[in-house]
C-alpha positions as CSV (number, residue, x, y, z in Angstrom):
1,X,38.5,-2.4,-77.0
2,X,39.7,-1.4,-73.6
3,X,43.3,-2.1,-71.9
4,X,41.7,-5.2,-70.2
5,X,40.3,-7.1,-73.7
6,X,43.8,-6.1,-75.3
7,X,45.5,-7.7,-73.0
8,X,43.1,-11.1,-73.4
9,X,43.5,-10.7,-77.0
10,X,47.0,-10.6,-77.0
11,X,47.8,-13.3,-74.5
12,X,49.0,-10.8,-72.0
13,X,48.3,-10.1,-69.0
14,X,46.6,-6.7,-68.1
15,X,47.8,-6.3,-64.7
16,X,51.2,-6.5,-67.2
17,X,50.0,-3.4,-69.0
18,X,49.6,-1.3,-65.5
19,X,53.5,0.0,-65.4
20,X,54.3,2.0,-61.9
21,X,55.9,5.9,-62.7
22,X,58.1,6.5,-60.2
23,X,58.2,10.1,-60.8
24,X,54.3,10.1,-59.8
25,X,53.6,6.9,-57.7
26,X,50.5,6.1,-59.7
27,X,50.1,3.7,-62.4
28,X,50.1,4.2,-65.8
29,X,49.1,2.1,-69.0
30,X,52.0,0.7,-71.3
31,X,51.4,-1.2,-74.3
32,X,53.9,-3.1,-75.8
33,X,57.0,-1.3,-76.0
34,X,55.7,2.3,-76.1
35,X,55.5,4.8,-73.6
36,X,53.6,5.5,-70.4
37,X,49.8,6.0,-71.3
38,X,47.5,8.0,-69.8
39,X,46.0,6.5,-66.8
40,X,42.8,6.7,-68.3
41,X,42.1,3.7,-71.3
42,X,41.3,5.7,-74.6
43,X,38.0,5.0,-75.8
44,X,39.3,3.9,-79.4
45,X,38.7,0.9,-80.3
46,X,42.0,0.3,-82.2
47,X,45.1,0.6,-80.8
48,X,47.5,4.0,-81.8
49,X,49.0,3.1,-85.0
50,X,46.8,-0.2,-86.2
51,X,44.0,0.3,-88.9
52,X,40.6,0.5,-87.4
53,X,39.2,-1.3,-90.5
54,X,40.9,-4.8,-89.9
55,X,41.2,-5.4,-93.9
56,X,43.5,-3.1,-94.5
57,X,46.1,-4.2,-92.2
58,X,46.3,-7.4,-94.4
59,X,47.9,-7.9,-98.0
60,X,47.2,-10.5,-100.7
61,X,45.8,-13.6,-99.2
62,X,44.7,-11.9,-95.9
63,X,48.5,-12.2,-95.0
64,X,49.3,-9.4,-92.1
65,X,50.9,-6.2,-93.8
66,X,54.2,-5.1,-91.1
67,X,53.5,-1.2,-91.2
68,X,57.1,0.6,-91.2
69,X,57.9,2.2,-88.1
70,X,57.8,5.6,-88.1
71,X,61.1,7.2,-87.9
72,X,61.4,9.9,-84.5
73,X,62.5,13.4,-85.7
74,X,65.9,14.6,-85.6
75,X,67.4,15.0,-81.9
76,X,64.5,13.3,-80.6
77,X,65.3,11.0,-78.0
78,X,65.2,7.3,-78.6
79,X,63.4,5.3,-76.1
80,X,64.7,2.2,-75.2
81,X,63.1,-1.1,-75.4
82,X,61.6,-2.4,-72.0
83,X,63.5,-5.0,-70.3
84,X,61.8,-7.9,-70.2
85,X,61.3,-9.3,-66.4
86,X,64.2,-11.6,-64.7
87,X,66.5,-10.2,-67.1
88,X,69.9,-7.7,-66.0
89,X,69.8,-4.6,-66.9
90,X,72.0,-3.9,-70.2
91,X,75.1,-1.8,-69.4
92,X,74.9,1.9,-71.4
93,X,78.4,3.1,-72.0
94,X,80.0,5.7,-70.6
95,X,77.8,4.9,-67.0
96,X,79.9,2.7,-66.0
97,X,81.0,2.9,-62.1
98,X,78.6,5.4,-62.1
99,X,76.0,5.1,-58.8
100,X,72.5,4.9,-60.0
101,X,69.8,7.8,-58.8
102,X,68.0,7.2,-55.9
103,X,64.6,6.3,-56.3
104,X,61.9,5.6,-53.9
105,X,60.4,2.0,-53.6
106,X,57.7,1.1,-55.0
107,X,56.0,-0.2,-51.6
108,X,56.7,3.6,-50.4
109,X,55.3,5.3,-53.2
110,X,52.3,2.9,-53.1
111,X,52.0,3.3,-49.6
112,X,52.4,7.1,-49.6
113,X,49.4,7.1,-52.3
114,X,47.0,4.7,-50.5
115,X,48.2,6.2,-47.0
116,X,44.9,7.9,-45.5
117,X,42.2,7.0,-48.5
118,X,41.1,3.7,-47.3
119,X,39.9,5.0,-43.9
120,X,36.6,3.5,-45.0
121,X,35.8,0.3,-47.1
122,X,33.8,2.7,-49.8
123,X,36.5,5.0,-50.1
124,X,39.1,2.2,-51.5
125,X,36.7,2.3,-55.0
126,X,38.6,5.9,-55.9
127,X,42.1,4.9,-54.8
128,X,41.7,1.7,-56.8
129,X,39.4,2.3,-59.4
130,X,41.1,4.9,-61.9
131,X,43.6,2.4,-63.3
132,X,40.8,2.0,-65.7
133,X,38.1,4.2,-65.3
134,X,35.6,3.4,-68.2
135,X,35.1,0.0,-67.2
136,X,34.9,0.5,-63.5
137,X,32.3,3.0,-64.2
138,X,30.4,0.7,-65.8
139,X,30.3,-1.6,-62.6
140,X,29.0,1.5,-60.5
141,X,25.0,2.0,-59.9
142,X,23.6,5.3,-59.1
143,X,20.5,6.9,-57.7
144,X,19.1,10.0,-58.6
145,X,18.3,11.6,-55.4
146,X,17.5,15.2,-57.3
147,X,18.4,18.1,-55.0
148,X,19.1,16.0,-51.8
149,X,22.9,15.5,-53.4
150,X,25.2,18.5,-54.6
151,X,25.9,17.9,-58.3
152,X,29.3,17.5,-58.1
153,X,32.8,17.5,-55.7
154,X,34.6,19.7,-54.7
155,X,38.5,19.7,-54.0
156,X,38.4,22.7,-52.1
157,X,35.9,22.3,-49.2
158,X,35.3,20.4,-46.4
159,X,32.5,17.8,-47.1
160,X,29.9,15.3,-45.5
161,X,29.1,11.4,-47.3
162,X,26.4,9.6,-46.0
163,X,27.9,5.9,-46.1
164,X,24.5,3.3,-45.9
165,X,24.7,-0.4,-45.7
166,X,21.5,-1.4,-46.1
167,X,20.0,-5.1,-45.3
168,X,18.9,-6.1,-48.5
169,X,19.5,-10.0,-49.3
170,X,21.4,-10.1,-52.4
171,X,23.4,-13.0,-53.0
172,X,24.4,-16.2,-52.1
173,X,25.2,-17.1,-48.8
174,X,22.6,-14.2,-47.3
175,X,19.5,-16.0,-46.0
176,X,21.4,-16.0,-42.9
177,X,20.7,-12.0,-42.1
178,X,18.1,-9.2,-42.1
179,X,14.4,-9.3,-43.3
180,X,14.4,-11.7,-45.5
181,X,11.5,-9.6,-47.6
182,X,13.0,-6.0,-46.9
183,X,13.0,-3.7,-49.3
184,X,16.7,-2.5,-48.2
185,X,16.4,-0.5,-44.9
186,X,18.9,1.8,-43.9
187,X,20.6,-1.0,-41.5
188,X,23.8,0.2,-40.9
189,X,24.6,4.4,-41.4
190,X,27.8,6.5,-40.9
191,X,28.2,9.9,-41.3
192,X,31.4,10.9,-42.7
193,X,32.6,14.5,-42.4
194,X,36.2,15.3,-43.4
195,X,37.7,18.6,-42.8
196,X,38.1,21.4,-45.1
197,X,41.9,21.7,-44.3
198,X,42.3,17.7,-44.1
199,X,43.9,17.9,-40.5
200,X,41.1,15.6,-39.1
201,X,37.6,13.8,-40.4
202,X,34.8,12.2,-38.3
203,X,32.9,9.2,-38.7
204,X,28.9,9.5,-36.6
205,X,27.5,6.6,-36.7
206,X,23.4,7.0,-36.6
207,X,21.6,3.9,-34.8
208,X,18.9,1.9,-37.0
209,X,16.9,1.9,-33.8
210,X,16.7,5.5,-33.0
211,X,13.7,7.3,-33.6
212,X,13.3,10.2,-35.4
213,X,10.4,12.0,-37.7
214,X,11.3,11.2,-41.5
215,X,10.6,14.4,-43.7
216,X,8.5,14.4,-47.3
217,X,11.1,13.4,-49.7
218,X,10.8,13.8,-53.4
219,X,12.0,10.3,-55.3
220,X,12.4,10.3,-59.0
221,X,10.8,7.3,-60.4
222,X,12.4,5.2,-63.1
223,X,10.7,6.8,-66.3
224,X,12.1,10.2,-65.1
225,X,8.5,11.3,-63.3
226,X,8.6,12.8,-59.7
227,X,6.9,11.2,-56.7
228,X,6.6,12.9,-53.3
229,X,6.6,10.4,-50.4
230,X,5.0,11.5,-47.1
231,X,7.0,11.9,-43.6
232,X,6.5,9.4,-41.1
233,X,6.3,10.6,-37.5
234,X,8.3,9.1,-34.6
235,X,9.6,5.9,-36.7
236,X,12.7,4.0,-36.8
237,X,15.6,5.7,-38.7
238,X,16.2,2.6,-41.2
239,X,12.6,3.2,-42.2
240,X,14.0,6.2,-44.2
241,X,15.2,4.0,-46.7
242,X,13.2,1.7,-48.5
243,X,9.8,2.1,-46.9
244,X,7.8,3.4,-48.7
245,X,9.6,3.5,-51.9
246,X,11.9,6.0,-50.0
247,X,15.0,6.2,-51.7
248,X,18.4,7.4,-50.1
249,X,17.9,10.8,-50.8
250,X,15.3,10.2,-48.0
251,X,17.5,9.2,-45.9
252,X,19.9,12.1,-46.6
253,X,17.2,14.2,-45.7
254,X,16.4,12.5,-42.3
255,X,19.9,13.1,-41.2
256,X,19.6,17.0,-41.9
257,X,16.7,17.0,-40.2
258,X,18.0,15.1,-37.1
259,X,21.5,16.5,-36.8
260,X,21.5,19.8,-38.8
261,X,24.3,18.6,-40.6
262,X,24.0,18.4,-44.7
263,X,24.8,15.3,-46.2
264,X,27.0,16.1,-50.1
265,X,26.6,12.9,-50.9
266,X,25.6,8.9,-50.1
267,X,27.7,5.8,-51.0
268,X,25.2,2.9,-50.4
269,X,26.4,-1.1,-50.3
270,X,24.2,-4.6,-49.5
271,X,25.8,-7.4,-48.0
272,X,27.8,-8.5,-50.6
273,X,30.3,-5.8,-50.4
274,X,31.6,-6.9,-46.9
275,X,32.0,-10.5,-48.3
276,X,34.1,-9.5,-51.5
277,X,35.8,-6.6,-50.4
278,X,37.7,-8.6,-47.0
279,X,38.4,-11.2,-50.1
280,X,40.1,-8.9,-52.1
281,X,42.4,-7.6,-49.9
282,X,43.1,-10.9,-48.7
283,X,41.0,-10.4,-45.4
284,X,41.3,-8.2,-42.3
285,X,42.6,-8.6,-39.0
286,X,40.6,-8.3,-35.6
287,X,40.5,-8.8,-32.3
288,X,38.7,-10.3,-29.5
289,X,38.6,-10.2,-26.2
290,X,36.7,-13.3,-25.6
291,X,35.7,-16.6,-27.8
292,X,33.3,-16.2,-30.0
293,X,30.8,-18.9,-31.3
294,X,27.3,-17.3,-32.5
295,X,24.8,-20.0,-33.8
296,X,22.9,-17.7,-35.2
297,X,25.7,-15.8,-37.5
298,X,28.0,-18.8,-37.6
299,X,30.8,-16.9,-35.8
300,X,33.5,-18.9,-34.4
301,X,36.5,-16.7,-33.4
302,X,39.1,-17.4,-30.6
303,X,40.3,-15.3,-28.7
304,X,42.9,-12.9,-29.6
305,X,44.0,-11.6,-33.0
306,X,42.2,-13.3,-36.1
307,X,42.2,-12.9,-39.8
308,X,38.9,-12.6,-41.5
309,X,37.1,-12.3,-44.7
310,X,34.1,-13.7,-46.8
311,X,31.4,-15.3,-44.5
312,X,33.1,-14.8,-41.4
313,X,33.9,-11.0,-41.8
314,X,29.9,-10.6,-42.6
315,X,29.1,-12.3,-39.6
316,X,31.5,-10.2,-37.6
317,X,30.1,-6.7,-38.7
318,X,26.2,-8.2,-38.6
319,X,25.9,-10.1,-34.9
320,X,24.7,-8.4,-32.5
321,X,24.6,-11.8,-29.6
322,X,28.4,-12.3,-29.5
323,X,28.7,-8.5,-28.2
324,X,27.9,-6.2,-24.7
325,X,24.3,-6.0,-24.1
326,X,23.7,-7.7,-27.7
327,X,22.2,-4.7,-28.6
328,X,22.7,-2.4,-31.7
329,X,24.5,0.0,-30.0
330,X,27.4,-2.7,-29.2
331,X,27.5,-4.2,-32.8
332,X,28.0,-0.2,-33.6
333,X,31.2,-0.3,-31.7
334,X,32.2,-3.5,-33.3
335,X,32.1,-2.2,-36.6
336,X,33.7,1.0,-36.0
337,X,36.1,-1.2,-34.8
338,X,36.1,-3.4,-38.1
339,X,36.5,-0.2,-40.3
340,X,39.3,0.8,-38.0
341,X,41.2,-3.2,-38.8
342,X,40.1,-2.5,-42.3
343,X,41.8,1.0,-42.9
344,X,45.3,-0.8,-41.2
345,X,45.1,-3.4,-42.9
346,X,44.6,-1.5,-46.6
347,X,47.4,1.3,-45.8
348,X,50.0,-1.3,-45.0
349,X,49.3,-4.3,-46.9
350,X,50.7,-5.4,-50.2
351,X,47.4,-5.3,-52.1
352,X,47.9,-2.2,-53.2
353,X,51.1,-3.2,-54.2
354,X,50.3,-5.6,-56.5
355,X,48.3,-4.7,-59.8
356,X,46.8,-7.9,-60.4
357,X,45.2,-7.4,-56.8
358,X,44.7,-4.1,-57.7
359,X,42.1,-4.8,-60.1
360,X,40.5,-7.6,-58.2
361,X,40.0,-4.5,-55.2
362,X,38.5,-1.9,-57.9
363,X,36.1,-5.0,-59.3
364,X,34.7,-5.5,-56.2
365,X,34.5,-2.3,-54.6
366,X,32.6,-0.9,-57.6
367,X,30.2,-3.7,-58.2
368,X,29.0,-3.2,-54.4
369,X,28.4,0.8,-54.8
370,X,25.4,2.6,-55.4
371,X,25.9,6.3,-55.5
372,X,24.2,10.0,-56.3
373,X,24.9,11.2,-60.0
374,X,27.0,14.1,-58.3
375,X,30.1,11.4,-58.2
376,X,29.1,8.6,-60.1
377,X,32.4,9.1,-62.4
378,X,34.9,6.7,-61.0
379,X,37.8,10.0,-61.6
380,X,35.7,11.6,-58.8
381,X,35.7,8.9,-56.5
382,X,39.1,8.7,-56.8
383,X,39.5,12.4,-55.8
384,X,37.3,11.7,-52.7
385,X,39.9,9.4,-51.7
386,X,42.9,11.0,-52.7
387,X,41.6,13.6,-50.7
388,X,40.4,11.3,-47.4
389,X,44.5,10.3,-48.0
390,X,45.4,13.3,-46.1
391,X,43.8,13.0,-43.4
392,X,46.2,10.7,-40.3
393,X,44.5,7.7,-39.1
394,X,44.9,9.0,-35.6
395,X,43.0,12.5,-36.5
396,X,40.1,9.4,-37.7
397,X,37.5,10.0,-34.8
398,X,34.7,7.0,-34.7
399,X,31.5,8.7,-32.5
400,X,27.4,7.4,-32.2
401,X,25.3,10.0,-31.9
402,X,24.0,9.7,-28.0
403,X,21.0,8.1,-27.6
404,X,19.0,7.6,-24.1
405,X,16.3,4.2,-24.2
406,X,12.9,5.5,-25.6
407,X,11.1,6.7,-22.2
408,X,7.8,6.3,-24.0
409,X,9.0,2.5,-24.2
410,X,7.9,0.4,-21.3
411,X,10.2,-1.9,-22.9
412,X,13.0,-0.7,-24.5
413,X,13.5,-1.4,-27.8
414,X,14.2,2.0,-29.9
415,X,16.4,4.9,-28.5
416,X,16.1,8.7,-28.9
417,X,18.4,11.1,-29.5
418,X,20.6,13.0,-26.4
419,X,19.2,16.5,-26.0
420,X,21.8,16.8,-23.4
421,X,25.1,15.7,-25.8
422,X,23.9,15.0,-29.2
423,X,23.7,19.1,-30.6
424,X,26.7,19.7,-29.1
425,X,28.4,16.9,-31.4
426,X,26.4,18.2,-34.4
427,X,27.3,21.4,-34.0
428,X,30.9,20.5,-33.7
429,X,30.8,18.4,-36.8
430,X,29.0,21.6,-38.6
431,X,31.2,24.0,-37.7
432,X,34.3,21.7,-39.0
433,X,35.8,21.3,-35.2
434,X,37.9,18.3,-34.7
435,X,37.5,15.6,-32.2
436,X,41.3,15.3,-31.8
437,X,44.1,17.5,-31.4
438,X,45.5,18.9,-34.8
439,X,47.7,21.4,-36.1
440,X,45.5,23.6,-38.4
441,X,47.0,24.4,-41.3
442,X,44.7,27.5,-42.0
443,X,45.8,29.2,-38.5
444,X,46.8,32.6,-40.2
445,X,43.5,33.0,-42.3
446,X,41.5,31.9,-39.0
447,X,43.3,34.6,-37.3
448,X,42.4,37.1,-40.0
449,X,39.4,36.2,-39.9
450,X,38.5,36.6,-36.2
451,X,40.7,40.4,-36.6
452,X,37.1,41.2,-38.3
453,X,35.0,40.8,-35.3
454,X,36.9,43.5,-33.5
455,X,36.9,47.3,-33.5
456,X,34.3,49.6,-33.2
457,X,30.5,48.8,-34.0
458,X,27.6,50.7,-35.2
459,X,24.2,51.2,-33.2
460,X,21.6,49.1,-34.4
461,X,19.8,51.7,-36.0
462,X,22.8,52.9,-38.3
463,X,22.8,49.4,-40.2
464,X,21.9,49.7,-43.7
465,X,21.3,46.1,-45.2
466,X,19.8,44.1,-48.0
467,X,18.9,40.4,-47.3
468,X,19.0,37.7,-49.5
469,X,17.6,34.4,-49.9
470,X,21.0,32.1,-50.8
471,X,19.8,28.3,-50.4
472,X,17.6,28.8,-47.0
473,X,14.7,28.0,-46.3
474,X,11.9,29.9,-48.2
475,X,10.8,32.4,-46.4
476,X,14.0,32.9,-44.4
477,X,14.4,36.4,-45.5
478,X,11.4,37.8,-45.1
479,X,11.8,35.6,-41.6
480,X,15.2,37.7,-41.0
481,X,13.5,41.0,-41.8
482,X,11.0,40.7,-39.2
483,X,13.4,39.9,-36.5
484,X,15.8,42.5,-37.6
485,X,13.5,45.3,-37.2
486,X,11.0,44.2,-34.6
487,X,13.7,42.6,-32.4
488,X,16.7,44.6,-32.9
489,X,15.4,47.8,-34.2
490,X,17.7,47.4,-37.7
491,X,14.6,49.4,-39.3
492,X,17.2,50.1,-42.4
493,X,16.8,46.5,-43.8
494,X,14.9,45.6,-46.3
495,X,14.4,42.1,-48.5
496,X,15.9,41.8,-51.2
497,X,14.2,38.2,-52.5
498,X,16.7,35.4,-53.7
499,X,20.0,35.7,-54.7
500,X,21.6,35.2,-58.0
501,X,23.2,31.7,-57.1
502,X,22.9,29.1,-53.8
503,X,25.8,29.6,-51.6
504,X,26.7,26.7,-48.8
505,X,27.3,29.2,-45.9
506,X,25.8,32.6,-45.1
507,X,28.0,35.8,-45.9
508,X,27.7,39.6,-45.3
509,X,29.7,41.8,-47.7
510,X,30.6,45.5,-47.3
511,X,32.8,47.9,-48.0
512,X,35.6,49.3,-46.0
513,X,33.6,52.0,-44.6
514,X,31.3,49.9,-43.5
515,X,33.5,47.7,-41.2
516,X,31.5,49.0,-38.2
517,X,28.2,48.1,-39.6
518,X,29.2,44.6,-40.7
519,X,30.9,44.0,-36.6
520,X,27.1,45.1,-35.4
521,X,25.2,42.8,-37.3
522,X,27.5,39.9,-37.0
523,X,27.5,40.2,-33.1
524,X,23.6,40.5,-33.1
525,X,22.7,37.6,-35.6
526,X,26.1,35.2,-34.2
527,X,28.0,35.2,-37.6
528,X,31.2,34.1,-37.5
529,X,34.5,36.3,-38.8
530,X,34.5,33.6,-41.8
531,X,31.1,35.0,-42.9
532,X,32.3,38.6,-43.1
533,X,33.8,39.2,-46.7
534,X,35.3,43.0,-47.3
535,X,34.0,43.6,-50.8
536,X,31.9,46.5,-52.4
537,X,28.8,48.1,-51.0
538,X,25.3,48.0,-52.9
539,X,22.2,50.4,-53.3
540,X,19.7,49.9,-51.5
541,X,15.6,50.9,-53.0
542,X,16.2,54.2,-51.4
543,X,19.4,54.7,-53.1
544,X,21.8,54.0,-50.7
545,X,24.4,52.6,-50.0
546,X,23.8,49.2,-48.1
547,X,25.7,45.7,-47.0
548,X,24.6,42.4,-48.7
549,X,23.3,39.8,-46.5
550,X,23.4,36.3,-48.1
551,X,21.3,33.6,-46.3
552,X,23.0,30.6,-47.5
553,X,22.1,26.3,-46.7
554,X,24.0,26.7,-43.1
555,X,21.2,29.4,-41.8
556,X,19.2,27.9,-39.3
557,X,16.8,30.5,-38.3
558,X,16.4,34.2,-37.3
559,X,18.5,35.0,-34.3
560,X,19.9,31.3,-34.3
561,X,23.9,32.0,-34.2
562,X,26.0,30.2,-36.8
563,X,29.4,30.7,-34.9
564,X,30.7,27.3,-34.6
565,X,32.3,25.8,-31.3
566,X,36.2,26.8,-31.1
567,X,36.3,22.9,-29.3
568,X,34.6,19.8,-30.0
569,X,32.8,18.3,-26.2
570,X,34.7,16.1,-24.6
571,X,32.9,12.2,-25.8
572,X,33.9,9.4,-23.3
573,X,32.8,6.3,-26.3
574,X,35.5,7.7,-29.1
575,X,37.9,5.6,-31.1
576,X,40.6,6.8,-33.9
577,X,41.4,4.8,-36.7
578,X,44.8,4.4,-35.5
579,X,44.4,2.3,-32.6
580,X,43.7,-1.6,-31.9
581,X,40.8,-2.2,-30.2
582,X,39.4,-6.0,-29.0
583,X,35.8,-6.4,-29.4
584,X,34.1,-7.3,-26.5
């Protein structure tokens, strides 16, 4: 029985149980009279101390048995009872006159813990959700997507989640939107990519409209067999979910191939999770610069500031009529703008104040998520945004990838991605550049890094090296080879095959001696100082003494630099979280 049906049986309530530790700012689980709990409910059925077989907690007659109370050891500290609510506080003697420690409020340490996190509605299930983790998880669907997700987080790195709202009709009160027979396109897509040092994050939105080619995607059917699906050519980008039995690993795939940029991992919600999120945190303020009455969404907003959720927030985040050109490009902006409310709204209202609210939040945010197995455990959404908490709203950037009208379109109706801006963004967002102006943390290590690009270099034809296959595309060392010595005369380089374990960004190992060698090759190929690791040399098949070249998932191709952009391009249509903005 978990902390919730205790609290049922009992006559108590459970947002009771959930007791705030000022020492930590989180909540912790206290039963009765005993001491803080661990944040996550024990899966014992019985409580410490009671019977598990209910018969033997009763004497003759069935009468309950009291069970003695065991007596705490010698010095042990006593701890006292809890005082019950409204009551004062029992004087202890000897304190008298004496001022009481400072402690910090529990608005501030709530607000301190929520801070950053709910930059995105998704995000708020790991912020809420761990107060009881077995039961949450329980609420939270997942997808298999096989190799198209990394199999679990990491703490440590900068990472991408592909947030998808698709327009499946699930529901009551949905009839009103979308196809009403899709299959769940990919209707509404953000790229989220938060910085390795946690300085800044970006959110790229990818319009439903814009055409791209859709790769062959393996989907993993429901009695564990595989099933390729074929590419489409020059289709709509929602097509890469749904169609075809295309499942959002497809989609994950789609954005690779149309930005370069790896998505870790998706977080995918219908309709329903606008309408009962905004209701759980007791709705989300917005702003208009004009009136608003949409017969086809039923939107009817005044001018001005207004406070939605339910219906009306669904209908803010879904017409397109009420904005701009009433395009999808302008409902884009409106729900950057949304997210943006939402994120304020979260950090500084007292929902996350409030346990009982508390739960309502991590009920409703979990029921709504679908997710890859890689962080289907509630504990590691709750890292994702206890991590996204240390990013500053204003270091939030909100981009679209840029899009020109289709020119094979006589009318336009479909958009195509900016040859002009759009790799500069991507690359950008690869490299992990910001689109604001931070105060990197890592300065010293990027400066010791850069320190290995300069000194003295090698002629070509003096670099000894061994290449490696370390998440690549197949082929790509035997691809590197080739260019190496028919290019750039490297004719001591030879191909080593795959390496021992997948690495997410290409290195090049040597040993101090080799310095010169490893400053060649990394001018010649574009590697930046962060690929160059001092280590130990290896032997080559001749016996020799040779650098390790590791070809890992960033490599995009044979003479293709990976040095990343020292600035992000200058983008004109940008918003940060921090900031009103009035749809228009």
């Amino acid at each position: 029985m978990d902390a919730q049906s205790r609290g049922r049986a009992e006559n108590i309530d459970p947002a009771d149980q959930w007791v705030l530790n000022p020492n930590t700012g989180e909540y912790e689980l206290r039963l009765g009279n005993s001491t803080a709990q661990s944040s996550v409910p024990s899966p014992r059925s019985s409580r410490r101390g009671r019977p598990a077989d209910p018969d033997a907690a009763r004497g003759r007659g069935g009468a309950p048995v009291r069970e003695p109370r065991e007596a705490p050891e010698q010095g042990a500290e006593v701890p006292q009872p809890r005082r019950r609510r409204g009551a004062e506080p029992e004087q202890q003697p000897g304190r008298r006159n004496r001022r009481p420690a400072k402690k910090k409020s529990k608005a501030k340490k709530i607000a301190a813990w929520t801070g950053g996190g709910m930059a995105l509605v998704l995000v708020a299930v790991g912020s809420a959700g761990y107060l009881y983790l077995k039961h949450l998880e329980g609420n939270v669907s997942t997808t298999d997507v096989g190799s198209a997700a990394k199999q679990g987080f990491s703490k440590d790195d900068a990472f991408n989640i592909l947030i998808i709202g698709t327009d499946k009709r699930t529901g009551k009160g949905n009839n009103g939107y979308g196809d009403k027979n899709s299959v769940g396109h990919a209707d509404t897509n953000i790229l989220l990519h938060v910085a390795k040092d946690r300085t800044n994050a970006t959110a790229l939105s990818i319009p439903r409209d814009m055409i791209v080619d859709v790769p062959d995607c393996e989907t993993i059917q429901p009695d564990g067999s595989r099933k390729v699906v074929p590419g489409s050519s020059q289709v709509r980008f929602n097509t890469s979910l749904g169609q075809e039995g295309r499942d959002a690993g497809c989609t994950m795939r789609t954005v690779k191939a149309v930005t370069g940029i790896t998505p870790d991992h998706f977080m995918m919600v219908d309709f329903n999770a606008v309408k009962t999120l905004t209701a759980a945190v007791g709705g989300v303020k917005v702003c208009l610069k004009h009136a608003v009455n949409d017969k086809d969404s039923h939107l009817d907003l005044p001018a001005g500031e207004s406070k939605i959720q339910g219906e009306q927030a669904l209908a803010f985040v879904r017409t397109r009529h009420a904005w701009g050109n009433q395009g999808d490009l302008d409902r884009i902006k409106v729900q950057q703008q949304f997210m943006g409310s939402l994120m304020r709204d979260m950090s500084s209202s007292d929902t996350l104040t409030n346990p009982s609210k508390l739960l309502d939040l991590a009920e409703a945010a979990t029921k709504a998520l679908t997710v890859d197995q890689g962080i289907k455990s509630v504990s590691t959404l709750k890292d994702i945004a206890l991590e996204m908490k240390k990013v500053p709203p204003k270091n939030i950037t909100f981009l679209t990838v840029p899009v020109i009208d289709n020119p094979t379109e006589k009318v336009h109706a479909t958009v195509v991605v900016d040859q002009n801006q759009g790799p500069e963004i991507f690359d950008a967002i690869n490299g992990d550049v910001s689109f604001t102006d931070v105060k990197k943390k890592e300065k010293a290590a990027k400066d010791a890094q850069a320190a290995r690009l300069k000194g003295s270099r090698s002629a070509p034809s003096d670099v000894r090296v061994r290449i490696m296959n370390g998440g690549a595309v197949a082929g790509s060392a035997q691809e590197t080879l080739n260019w190496m010595q028919t290019e750039k005369s490297i004719l001591k380089s030879e191909n080593a095959g795959n390496a021992p374990a997948e690495l997410s960004r290409t290195t090049l190992e040597y040993a101090p001696d080799q310095a010169p060698q490893a400053r060649e090759l990394a001018a010649l190929m574009g590697l930046p100082g962060s690929a160059l690791k001092p280590g130990e040399s290896v032997t080559n098949s001749q016996g020799l003494p040779a650098m390790s070249l590791t070809l890992g998932k960033d490599f995009k191709g044979a003479g293709v630099s990976l040095t990343a952009p020292s600035k992000a391009p200058d983008v004109s249509d940008k918003s940060t979280a921090d900031k009103v903005e009035c749809a228009s």
